[in-house]
C-alpha positions, 0 to 999 in steps of 0.5 A, spaced: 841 716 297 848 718 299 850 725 298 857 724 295 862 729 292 862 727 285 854 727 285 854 735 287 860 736 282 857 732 276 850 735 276 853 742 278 857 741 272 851 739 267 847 744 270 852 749 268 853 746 261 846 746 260 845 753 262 850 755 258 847 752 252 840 755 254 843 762 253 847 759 247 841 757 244 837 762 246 832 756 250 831 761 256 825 764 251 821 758 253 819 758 260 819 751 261 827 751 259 827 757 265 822 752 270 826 745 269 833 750 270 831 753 276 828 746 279 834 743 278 838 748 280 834 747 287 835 740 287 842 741 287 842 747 293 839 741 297 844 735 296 850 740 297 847 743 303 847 735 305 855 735 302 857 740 307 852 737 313 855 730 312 862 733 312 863 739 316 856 739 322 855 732 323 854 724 320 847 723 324 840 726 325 836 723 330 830 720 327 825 724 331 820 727 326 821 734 328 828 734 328 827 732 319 823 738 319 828 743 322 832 739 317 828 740 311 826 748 313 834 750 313 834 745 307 829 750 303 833 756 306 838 755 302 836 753 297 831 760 298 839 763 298 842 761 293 836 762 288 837 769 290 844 769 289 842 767 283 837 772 281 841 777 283 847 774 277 842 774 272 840 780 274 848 783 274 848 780 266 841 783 263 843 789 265 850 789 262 849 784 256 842 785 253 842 777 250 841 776 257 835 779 258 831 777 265 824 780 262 819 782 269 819 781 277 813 775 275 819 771 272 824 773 277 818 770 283 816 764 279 824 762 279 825 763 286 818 760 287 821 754 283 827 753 286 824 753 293 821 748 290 826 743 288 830 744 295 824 742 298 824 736 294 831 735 294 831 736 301 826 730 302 829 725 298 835 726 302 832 726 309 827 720 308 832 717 303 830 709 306 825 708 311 830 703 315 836 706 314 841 708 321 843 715 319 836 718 315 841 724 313 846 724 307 
């Protein structure tokens, strides 16, 4: 699975619409709406951590199995990172658009539990995208 510029934008493009809608609509008041969001959110977290790696820190990792599991760590991390940013956006407009209502800390934790989650997995399949492939990073 190669991690290109187009693939990032495109999910995040329809992530972005489909969040749009979910508020439109007023989805979020299902939790499954909520959980697929935030597990998507965390998949692209990971193959936009893999973008930035394959263009700015380098094009090869070694197939040493501890050096996949630094990766996938620092993969989650992000993804951990821009779900907290997330929570945080939600929690600016709950405060000021009362549509936009985050109800409790237990949604926020299941949110950011799921989002770790989907960068976890996102991870995975970046890092162990083919088992005979030279470069088993984006």
């Amino acid at each position: 699975m190669d991690v290109s510029r187009r693939t990032v934008v495109v999910f995040i493009v329809l992530l972005l619409m489909a969040h749009i809608f979910a508020v439109f609509f007023g989805w979020y008041s299902s939790s499954l709406v909520d959980f697929l969001l935030h597990f998507l959110g965390g998949i692209w977290s990971a193959l936009f951590f893999g973008l930035l790696y394959k263009h700015f820190i380098s094009t090869h990792l070694h197939d040493h199995f501890s050096e996949k599991i630094k990766m996938l760590l620092i993969i989650i991390s992000f993804a951990s990172l821009l779900g907290i940013g997330w929570e945080f956006h939600e929690f600016i407009l709950s405060e000021y658009f009362p549509a936009y209502l985050q109800e409790d800390m237990w949604q926020v934790m299941n949110s950011l539990l799921v989002t770790i989650i989907g960068g976890g997995f996102g991870g995975w399949l970046i890092i162990y995208r083919k088992a005979d492939s030279k470069d088993n990073i984006v």
